[in-house]
Every structure is written in structure tokens, then in C-alpha cells.
C-alpha positions in Angstrom: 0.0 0.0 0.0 2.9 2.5 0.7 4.5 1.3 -2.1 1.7 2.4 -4.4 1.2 5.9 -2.5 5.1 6.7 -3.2 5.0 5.9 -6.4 1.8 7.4 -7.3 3.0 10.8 -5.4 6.9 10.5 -6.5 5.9 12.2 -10.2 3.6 15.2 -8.2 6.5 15.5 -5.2 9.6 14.5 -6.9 11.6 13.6 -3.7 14.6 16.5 -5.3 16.3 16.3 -1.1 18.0 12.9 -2.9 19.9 14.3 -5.8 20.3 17.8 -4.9 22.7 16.9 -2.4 20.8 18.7 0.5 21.0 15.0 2.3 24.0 14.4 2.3 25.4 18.1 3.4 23.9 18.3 6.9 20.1 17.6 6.8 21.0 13.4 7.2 23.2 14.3 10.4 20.9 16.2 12.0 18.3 13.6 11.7 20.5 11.5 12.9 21.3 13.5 15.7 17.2 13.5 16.6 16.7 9.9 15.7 19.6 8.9 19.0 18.0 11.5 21.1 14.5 11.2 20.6 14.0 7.5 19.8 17.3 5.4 20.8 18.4 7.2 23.9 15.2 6.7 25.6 14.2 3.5 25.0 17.8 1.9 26.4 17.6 4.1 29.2 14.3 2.6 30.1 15.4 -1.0 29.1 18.2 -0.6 31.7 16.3 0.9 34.4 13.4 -1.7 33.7 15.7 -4.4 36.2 16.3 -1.9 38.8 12.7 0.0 38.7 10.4 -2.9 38.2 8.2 -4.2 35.6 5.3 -2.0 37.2 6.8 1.3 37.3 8.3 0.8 34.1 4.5 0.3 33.0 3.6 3.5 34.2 6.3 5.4 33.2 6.0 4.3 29.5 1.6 5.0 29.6 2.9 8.5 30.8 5.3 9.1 28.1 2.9 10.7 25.7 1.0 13.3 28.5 4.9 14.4 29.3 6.1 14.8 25.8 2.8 17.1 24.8 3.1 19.4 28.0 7.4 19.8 27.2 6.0 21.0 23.6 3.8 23.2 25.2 5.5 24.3 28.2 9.7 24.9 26.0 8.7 25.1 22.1 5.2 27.1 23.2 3.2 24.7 21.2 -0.6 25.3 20.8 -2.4 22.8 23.1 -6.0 23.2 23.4 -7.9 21.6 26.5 -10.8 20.7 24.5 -8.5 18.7 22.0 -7.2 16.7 24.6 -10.6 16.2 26.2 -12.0 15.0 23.0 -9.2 12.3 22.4 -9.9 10.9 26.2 -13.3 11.1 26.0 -13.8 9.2 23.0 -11.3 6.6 24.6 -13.3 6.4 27.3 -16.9 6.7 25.4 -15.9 3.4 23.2 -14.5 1.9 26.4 -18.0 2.5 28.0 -20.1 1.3 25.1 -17.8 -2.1 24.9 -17.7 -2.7 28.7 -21.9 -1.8 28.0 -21.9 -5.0 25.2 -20.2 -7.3 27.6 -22.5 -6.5 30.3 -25.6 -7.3 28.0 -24.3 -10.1 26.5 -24.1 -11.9 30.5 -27.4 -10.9 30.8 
């Protein structure tokens, strides 16, 4: 399925960053750079702590990775975050995890 989209989008969005030499001159370290410290750093950090923290914590410290990460974006790059957009997104977590629990109540009946 990706397959198709690239190829279909290649001709509109010629992907130019591959020839032009922009990759290559800085832009792949510095994705580099943010792929160790936002994606590799982390995770062995919390692989190594995981013996000395507990299988628990390190539960609750990964389900509280996501409500951290938007209130830094808020709180250092000044990110918009609207209440009601995060209300929404829990609510309707917790409206489908009402109407299921509501199924498997009926279904005992």
C-alpha cells in the first residue's frame, strides 16, 4: 500500500532532497542527531532501568510518556495545546471503552 502511494506521489512531489545533495550536506546528520536522542536514547535508558525499577513502574512510566512529551511541547517550544483537544481524544477513549464494557454486560445478561 505505501508502495503504491510513493510511487503514485513520486511524479507530483519529486523527492529532489536525494539528488540535490541537500541530504547528504547536513540535513542526514541532524536527523540523525534527533533519531539517537528522541527514539534510541530513551528506550535503552528505560530497558536498563526496567531491572532496577520494576516491571510495574516501568509500566507506568511508558503509559505517561505521551501526556509528558505534549506538556514539554507546550510548556519549552510554546506549542498550541488546546484543552478541549485533549478532552475529546480521552473522552472518546473512554466513550468506546464505556459502550464495549456496556456489550459485555448485555451479553451476561
Amino acid at each position: 500500500m505505501m508502495t503504491v502511494s510513493a510511487i503514485s506521489l513520486f511524479p507530483v512531489f519529486p523527492p529532489i532532497y536525494l539528488t540535490s545533495g541537500v541530504l547528504w550536506n547536513g540535513l542526514f546528520g541532524w536527523g540523525l542527531l534527533m533519531g539517537l536522542i528522541g527514539q534510541v536514547i530513551p528506550f535503552l535508558f528505560l530497558l536498563i532501568s526496567i531491572p532496577r525499577i520494576g516491571g510495574r513502574m516501568a509500566g507506568i512510566l511508558g503509559s505517561i510518556e505521551l501526556p509528558v512529551t505534549v506538556f514539554v511541547a507546550y510548556l519549552i517550544l510554546s506549542e498550541s495545546c488546546r484543552l478541549d483537544s485533549l478532552v475529546w481524544s480521552r473522552s472518546d477513549y473512554y466513550g468506546n471503552l464505556y459502550q464495549r464494557v456496556e456489550a459485555y454486560e448485555e451479553t451476561q445478561i
